[in-house]
C-alpha positions in Angstrom: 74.1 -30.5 -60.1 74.3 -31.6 -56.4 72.0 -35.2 -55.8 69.5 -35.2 -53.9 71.4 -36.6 -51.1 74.2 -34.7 -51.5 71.3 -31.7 -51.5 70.1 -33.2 -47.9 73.8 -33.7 -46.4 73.6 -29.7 -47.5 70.7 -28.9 -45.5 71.7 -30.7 -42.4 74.6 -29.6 -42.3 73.4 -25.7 -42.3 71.5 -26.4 -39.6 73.8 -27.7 -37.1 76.6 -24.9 -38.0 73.3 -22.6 -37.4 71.6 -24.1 -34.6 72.7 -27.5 -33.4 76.4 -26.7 -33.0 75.8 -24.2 -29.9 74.5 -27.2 -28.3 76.6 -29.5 -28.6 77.7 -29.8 -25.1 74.5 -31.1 -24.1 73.9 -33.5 -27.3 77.5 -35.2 -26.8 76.0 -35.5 -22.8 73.0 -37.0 -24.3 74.6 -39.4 -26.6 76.7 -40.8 -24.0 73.9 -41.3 -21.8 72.1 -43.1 -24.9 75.1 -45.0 -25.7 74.9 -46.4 -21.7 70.9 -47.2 -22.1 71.1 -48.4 -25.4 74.4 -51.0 -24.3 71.9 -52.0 -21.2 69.8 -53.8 -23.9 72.9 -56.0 -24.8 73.4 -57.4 -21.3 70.4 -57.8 -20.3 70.1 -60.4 -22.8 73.9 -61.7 -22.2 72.6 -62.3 -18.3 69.7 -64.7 -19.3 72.6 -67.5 -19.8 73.9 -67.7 -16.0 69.9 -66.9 -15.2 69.2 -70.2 -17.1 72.0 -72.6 -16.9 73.3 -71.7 -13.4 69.7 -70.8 -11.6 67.3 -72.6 -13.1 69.3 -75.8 -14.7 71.9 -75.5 -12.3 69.9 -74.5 -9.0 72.6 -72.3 -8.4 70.7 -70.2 -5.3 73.6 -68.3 -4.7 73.8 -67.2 -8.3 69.8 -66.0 -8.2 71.0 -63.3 -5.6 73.4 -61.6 -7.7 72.5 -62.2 -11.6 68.9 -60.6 -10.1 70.9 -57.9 -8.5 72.6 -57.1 -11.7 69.5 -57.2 -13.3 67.8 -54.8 -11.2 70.8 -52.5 -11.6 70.6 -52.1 -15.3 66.6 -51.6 -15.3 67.9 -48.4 -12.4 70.5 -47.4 -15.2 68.4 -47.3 -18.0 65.6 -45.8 -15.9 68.0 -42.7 -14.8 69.6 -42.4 -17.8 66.6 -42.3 -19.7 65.4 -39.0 -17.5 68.2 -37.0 -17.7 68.3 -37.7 -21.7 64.5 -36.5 -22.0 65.2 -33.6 -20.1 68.6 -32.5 -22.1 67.1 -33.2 -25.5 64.5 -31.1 -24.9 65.9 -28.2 -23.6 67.5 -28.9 -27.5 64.6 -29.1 -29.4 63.3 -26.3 -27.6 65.8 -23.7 -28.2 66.6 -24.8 -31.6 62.9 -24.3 -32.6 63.0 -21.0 -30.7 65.7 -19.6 -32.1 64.9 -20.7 -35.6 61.2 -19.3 -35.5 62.6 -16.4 -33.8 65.3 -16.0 -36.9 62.9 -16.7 -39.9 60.4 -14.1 -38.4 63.2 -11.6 -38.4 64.5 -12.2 -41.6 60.7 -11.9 -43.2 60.4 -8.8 -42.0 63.9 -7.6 -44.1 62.0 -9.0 -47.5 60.5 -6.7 -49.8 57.0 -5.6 -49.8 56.5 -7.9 -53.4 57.7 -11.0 -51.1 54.5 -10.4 -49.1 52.1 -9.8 -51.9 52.9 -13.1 -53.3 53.4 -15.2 -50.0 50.1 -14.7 -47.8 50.5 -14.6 -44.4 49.0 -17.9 -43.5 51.3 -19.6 -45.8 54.2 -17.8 -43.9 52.8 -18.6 -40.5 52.6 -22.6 -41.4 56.6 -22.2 -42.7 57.1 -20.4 -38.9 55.5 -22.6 -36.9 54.8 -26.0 -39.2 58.0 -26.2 -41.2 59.8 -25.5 -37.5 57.9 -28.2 -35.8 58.4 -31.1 -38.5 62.4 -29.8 -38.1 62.3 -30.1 -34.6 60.9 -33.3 -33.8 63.3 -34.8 -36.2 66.3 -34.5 -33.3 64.6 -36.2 -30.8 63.8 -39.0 -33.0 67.0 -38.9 -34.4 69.2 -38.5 -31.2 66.8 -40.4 -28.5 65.5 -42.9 -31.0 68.0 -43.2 -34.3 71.5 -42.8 -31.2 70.3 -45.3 -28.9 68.5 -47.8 -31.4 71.3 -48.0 -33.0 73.9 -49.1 -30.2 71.3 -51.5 -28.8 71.3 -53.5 -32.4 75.1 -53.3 -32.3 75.4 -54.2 -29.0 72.9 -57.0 -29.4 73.7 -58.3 -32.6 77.2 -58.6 -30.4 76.2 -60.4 -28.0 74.2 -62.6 -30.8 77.4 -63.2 -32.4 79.3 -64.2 -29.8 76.8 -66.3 -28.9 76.8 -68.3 -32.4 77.7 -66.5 -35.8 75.7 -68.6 -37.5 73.2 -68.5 -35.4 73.2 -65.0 -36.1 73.7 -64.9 -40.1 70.9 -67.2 -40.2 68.9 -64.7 -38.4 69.9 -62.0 -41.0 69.0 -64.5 -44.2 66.2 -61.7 -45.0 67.3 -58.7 -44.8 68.8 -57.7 -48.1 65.0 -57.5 -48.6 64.7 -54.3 -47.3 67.2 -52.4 -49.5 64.8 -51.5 -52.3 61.7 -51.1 -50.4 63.6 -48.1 -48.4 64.7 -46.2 -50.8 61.3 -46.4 -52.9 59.4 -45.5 -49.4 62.6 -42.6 -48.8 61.7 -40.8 -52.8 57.5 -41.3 -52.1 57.6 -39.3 -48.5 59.8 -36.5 -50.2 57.5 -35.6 -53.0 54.5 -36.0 -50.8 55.8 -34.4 -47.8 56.4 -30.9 -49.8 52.6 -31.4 -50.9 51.5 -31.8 -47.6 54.1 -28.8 -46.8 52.1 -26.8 -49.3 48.7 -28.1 -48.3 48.9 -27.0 -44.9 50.3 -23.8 -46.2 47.1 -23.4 -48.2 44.6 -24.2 -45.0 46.7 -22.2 -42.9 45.9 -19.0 -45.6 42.5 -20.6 -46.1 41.6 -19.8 -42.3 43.3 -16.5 -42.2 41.3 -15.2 -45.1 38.0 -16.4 -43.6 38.9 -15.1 -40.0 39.8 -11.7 -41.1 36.9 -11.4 -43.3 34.5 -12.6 -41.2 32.2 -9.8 -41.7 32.1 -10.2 -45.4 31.7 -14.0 -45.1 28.4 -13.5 -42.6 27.1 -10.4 -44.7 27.1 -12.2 -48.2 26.6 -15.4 -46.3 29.3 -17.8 -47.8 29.1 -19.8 -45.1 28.8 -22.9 -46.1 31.1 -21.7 -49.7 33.9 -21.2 -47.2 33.5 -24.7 -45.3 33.5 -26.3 -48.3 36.5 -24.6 -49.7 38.4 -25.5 -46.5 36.7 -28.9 -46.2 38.7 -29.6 -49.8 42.2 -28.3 -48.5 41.7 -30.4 -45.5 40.6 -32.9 -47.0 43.8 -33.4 -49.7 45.8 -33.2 -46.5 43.9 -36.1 -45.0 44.5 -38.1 -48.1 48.0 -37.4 -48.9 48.9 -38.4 -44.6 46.9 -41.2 -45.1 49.3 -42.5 -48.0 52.3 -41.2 -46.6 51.6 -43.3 -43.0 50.7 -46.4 -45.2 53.8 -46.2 -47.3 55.8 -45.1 -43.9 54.8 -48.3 -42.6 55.7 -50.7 -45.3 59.8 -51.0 -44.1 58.5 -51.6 -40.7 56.0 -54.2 -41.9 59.3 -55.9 -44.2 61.2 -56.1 -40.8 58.4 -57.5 -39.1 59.1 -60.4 -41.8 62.2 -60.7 -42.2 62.6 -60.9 -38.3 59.9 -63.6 -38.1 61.9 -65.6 -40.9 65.2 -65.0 -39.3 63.5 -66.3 -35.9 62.7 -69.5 -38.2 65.7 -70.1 -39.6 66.9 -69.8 -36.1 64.7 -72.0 -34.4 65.8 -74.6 -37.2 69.3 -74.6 -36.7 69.6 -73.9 -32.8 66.6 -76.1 -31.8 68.3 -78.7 -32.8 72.0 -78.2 -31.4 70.1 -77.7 -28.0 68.2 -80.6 -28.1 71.0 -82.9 -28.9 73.5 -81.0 -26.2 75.5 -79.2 -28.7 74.8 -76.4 -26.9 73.2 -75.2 -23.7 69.4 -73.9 -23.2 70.8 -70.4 -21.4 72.8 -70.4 -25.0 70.0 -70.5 -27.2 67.5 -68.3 -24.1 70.4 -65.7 -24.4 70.3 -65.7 -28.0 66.6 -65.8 -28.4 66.2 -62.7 -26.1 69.0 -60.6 -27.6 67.0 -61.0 -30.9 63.2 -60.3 -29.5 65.0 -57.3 -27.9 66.5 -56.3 -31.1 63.2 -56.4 -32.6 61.5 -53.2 -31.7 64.7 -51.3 -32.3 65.2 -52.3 -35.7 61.7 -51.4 -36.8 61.9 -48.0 -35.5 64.7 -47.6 -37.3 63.2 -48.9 -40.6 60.5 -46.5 -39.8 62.9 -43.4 -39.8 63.4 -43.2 -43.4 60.3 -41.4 -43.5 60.8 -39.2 -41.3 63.8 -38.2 -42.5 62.1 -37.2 -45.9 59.9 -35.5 -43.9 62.5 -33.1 -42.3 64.6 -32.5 -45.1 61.6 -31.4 -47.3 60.5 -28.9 -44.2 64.3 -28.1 -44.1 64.1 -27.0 -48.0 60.9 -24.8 -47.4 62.4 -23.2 -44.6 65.9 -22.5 -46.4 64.3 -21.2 -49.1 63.2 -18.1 -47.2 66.0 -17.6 -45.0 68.0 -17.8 -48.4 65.9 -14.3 -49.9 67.3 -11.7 -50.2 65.7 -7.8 -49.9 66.2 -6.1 -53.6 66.1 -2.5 -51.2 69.5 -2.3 -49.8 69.9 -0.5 -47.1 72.5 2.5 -47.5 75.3 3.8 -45.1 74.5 7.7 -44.2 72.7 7.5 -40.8 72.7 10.8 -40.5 69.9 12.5 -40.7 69.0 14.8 -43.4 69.7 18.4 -43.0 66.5 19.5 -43.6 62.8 17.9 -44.5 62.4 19.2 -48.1 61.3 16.3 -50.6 61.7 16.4 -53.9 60.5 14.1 -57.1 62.7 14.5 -60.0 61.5 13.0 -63.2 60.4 9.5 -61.2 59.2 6.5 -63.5 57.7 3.4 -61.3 56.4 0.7 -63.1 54.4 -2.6 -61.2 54.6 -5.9 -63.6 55.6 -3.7 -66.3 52.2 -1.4 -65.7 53.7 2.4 -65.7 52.0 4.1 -62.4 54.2 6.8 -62.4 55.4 8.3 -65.9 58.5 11.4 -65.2 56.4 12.6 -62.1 57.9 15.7 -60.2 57.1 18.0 -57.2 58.9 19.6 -54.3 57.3 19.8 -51.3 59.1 22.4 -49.1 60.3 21.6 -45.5 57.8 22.9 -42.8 54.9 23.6 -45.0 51.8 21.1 -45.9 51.6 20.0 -49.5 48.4 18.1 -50.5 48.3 15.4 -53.4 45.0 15.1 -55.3 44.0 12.9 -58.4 41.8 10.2 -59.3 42.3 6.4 -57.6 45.2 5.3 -58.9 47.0 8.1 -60.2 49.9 7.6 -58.2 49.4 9.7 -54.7 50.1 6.2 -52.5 53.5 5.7 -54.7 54.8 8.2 -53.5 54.6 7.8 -49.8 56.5 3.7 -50.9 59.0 6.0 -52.3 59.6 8.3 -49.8 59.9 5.3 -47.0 61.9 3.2 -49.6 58.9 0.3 -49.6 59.9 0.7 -53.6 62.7 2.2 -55.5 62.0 4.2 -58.6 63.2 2.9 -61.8 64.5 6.1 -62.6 64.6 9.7 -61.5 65.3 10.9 -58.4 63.9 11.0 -54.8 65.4 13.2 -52.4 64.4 14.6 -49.2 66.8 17.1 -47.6 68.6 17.1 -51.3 69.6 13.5 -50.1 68.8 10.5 -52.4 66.9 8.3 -50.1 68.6 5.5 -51.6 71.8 6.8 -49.8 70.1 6.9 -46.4 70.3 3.4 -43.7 66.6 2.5 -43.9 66.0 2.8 -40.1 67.5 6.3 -39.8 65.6 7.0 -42.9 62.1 5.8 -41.8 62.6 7.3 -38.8 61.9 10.7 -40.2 58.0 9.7 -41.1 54.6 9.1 -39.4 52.4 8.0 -41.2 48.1 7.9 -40.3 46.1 6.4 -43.0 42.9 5.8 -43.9 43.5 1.8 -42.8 45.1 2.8 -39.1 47.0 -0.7 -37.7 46.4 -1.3 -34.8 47.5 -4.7 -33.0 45.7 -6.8 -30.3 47.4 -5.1 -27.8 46.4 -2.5 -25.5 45.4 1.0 -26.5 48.3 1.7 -24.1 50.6 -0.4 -26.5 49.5 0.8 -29.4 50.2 4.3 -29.4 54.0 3.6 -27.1 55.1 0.5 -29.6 57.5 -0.4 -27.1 59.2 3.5 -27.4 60.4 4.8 -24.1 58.1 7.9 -23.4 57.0 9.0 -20.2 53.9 9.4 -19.2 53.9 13.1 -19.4 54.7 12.6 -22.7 52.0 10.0 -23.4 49.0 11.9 -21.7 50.0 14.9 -24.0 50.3 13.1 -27.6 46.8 11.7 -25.6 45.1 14.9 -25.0 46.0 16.3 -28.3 44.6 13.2 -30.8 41.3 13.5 -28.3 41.5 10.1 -27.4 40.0 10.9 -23.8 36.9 11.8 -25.5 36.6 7.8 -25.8 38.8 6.5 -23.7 37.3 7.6 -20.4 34.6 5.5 -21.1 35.8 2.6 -21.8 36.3 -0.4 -18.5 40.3 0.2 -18.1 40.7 3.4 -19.8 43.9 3.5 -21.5 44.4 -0.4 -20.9 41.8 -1.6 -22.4 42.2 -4.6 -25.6 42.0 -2.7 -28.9 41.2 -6.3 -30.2 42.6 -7.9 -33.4 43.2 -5.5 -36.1 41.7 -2.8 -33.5 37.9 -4.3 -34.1 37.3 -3.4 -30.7 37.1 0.0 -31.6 35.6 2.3 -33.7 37.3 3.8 -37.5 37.6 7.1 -35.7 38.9 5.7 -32.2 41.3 3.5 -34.4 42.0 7.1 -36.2 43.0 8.8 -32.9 45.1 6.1 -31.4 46.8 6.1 -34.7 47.4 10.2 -34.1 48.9 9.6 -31.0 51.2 7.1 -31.5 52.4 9.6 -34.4 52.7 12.1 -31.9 54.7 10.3 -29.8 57.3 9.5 -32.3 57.5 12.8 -33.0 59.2 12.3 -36.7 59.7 15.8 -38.7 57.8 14.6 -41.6 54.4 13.7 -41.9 52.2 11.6 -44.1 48.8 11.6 -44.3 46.9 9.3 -46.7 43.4 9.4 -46.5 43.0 9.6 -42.7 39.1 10.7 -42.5 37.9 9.7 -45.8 36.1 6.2 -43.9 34.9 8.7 -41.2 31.3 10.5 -40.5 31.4 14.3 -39.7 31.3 14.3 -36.4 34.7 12.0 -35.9 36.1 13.7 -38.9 35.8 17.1 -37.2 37.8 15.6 -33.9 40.2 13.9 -36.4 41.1 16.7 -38.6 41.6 18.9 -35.0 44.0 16.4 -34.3 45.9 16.1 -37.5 45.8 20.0 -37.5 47.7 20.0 -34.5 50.2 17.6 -35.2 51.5 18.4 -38.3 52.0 21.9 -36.6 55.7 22.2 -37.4 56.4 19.4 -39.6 56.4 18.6 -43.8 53.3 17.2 -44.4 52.4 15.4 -47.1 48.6 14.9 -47.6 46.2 12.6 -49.5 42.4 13.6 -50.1 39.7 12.8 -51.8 37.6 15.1 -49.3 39.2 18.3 -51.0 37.8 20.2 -48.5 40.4 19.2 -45.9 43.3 20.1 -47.7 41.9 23.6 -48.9 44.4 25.2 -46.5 47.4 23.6 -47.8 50.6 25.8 -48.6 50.6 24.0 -51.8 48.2 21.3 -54.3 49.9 18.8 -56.8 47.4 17.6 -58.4 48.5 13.9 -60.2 46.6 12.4 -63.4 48.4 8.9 -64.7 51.2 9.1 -62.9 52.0 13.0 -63.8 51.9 16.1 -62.2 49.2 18.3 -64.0 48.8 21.6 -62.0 50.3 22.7 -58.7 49.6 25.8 -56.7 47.8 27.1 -54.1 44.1 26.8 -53.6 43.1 30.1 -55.0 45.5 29.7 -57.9 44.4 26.6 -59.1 40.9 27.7 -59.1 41.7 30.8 -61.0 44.0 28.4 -63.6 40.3 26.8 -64.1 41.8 23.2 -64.4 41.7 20.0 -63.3 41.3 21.3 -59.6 38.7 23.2 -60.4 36.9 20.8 -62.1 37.2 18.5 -58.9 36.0 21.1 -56.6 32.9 22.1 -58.6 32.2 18.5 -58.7 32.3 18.1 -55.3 30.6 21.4 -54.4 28.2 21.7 -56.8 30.1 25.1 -59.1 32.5 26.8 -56.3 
């Protein structure tokens, strides 16, 4: 089993031959460019010596003109280089977040429709856009901070040693001290970091929840049960920061000491040597400042162990998604079927080990409307997951056009369905946008699929027509507007099969009438598949299945399940009082 640094070498390394490697060009300008500020460091504090001995011991005035002027030069160096560096590193960190948020949210929308039910989508939106950002910012601290810190201690701990080496060990007398306290702080930001990590997953569903059920949280009035639930989540996350920035700090704090004892044992051995004229005061000034200078560097550095931890644990969250894999495999026919029959064949489905759907079989016929009744939970909804492939059967056999679906690719396969349901979504888009979905259609075609769902009927009304916000989740409109739009954009994609689960069960008569018009009309042509509960919609249907426990019971027309005196029957008289 890998170590845990071997296990963080692992990571990094997938995300430069992933990300960082197309940039490379860029990073190597940007290193160089650190390499110049970061050596600018080094001689500012080698041209304190002729500053000291030959201006202000030796009154040198000649010397003041050009040690200044090579002063001022490197402040311009490390001013210009420090620009162009900013700007480069963050055209970086840019594009690598962008591309990896970009990537992740394409590869969760491959996973399986189980992925989502366990992973809520505020816990996936903090691994697209928190996990990213804790990734991100760990380049430019590494590459601006770790790059350039690092050459200016090598450069001035050069110049330090060529100043004196045992000026310079006895500056160093400490810092074994740090060894321990950085790996201890390095293992305490890991673990806490992926709490944190899961913490701000947990707010992130926390407020999605709460947003989306806004209603329900004003009507039962949990106010102040829902601020206090998300006052706890934030509140771990304040604690658990907290510690982590305290315990961040502590290398930091051990290099502020062991730089103050090095300055000590420094000021001991050189303050004497200069006093007696063993060696000059520029010497020692030289010295001096190539240490203070080295100061700030090395305690950024102590502080990066942290983060470090930090990015490697985001680096593991996000890895672990990009790493699932779909159990629906995609198959290789893309061509479409040759006709639109379906056909169940002996189909067990089981959830957690709970049977839903026990040797179930029907054929619906291509062309013709074949309406699925039961009680909730029977099984109708299954089906539909079958059909589309958002589950496989565990057995038996699900064709349509006497082609198992499991041989079909999954976008020529979905492309053969609409689907309107009793739950329409609808995005915070325009109502424009959300019948088109980014399909080419012309506007002919859009005013017709238009006319047809009676979305004028509305529409007209509203301040900009057609371009008018549906709002989030379509809450802008009403259940039978949302209905409507939803019949439009399934006109426009024109697909030869249709599915229809429950789409004017939520409405009231008078929408229902203008909804069911609509649905009339398009499945005109088509294999529709239909659920009800409101039996008299599907009273028309070429052909009833009705479904009990995940079995098919009766099927038949209308007037031949009424005369069997079954199960249909029984439904009917008790929802018309003894037809």
């Amino acid at each position: 089993m890998p170590s845990r640094a071997e296990r963080q070498r692992g990571l990094f390394g997938r995300l430069w031959q992933d990300y960082l490697r197309r940039y490379w060009p860029g990073m190597s300008v940007a290193a160089v460019l650190m390499m110049v500020e970061g050596s600018t460091l080094a001689l500012l504090s080698w041209m304190l010596k002729p500053l000291f001995d030959r201006v202000f011991v030796g009154r040198d005035e000649s010397a003041m003109w050009w040690v200044g002027g090579v002063i001022l030069s490197l402040f311009l160096v490390r001013a210009t280089t420090y620009v162009i560096t900013r700007a480069i590193l963050t055209s970086v960190q840019q594009g690598v977040a962008t591309r990896m948020q970009t990537d992740l949210l394409r590869h969760l929308l491959t996973l399986d429709g189980a992925f989502f039910q366990t992973n809520p989508p505020g816990a996936l939106i903090e691994r697209v856009q928190g996990d990213t950002q804790a990734v991100q910012g760990i380049w430019t601290t590494f590459i601006t901070g770790a790059a350039r810190d690092a050459i200016s201690l090598v450069a001035l701990f050069g110049v330090a040693i060529a100043t004196d080496p045992w000026w310079t060990a006895a500056a160093l007398v400490g810092a074994p001290l740090l060894i321990l306290p950085t790996a201890l702080v390095q293992r305490y930001i890991r673990r806490k970091t992926r709490q944190t990590r899961a913490a701000a997953s947990a707010r992130a569903t926390r407020l999605d929840e709460v947003l989306h059920g806004i209603r329900a949280v004003r009507l039962y009035q949990m106010e102040d049960y829902q601020t206090a639930r998300f006052a706890r989540v934030v509140g771990d996350i304040r604690r658990a920061e907290t510690r982590m920035s305290a315990v961040n700090a502590v290398v930091p704090a051990l290099v502020d000491i062991v730089t103050g004892l090095g300055f000590v044992g420094v000021l001991a051995l050189g303050g004497a040597q200069v006093t007696s004229g063993e060696r000059s005061v520029g010497d020692f000034m030289s010295f001096f400042a190539a240490l203070s200078l080295a100061f700030q560097p090395l305690r950024r550095l102590g502080g990066l162990a942290g983060s470090w931890q930090t990015a490697a644990a985001s680096l593991e969250r996000l890895y672990a998604i990009f790493d699932m894999r779909p159990t629906i495999a995609s198959g290789e026919r893309r061509e479409p079927p040759p006709d639109t029959t379906i056909r169940l064949d002996d189909v067990h489905l089981s959830y957690d080990g709970h049977p839903v759907l026990r040797g179930l079989g029907f054929t619906a016929r291509a062309g013709e409307t074949t309406a699925l009744v039961g009680p909730s939970g029977a099984g109708k909804s299954t089906i539909f997951n079958l059909l589309t492939r958002m589950v496989d059967a565990d057995s038996g056999t699900v064709s349509l056009g006497d082609v198992p679906v499991q041989q079909f690719d999954l976008t020529t396969l979905r492309d053969q369905f609409s689907t309107v349901s009793q739950d329409s979504a609808l995005f915070d888009e325009t109502l424009r946008e959300n019948m088109v979905l980014g399909t080419d259609v012309t506007e002919a075609q859009l005013q017709a699929a238009v006319l047809a769902a009676h979305v004028p009927e509305f529409a007209e009304g509203l301040p900009l027509g057609l371009n008018t916000p549906a709002g989030p989740r379509g809450s802008s409109l009403s259940g039978g507007q949302r209905q409507r739009i939803a019949i439009a954009r399934a006109l426009l994609r024109n697909a030869p099969v249709l599915l229809l689960d429950e789409a004017t069960s939520a409405l009231d008569v008078a929408s229902e009438r203008l909804v069911q018009q609509a649905l009339d009309e398009l499945s005109i042509g088509r294999t529709t598949l239909v659920i009800a509960h409101r039996l008299s919609t599907i009273r028309n249907a070429d052909r009833i299945v009705v479904i009990e426990a995940g079995r098919v019971v009766e099927q038949g027309s209308h007037d031949q399940l009424m005369e069997l005196n079954g199960t249909y029957a029984a439904l009917v008289r008790l929802q018309f009082g003894g037809e």
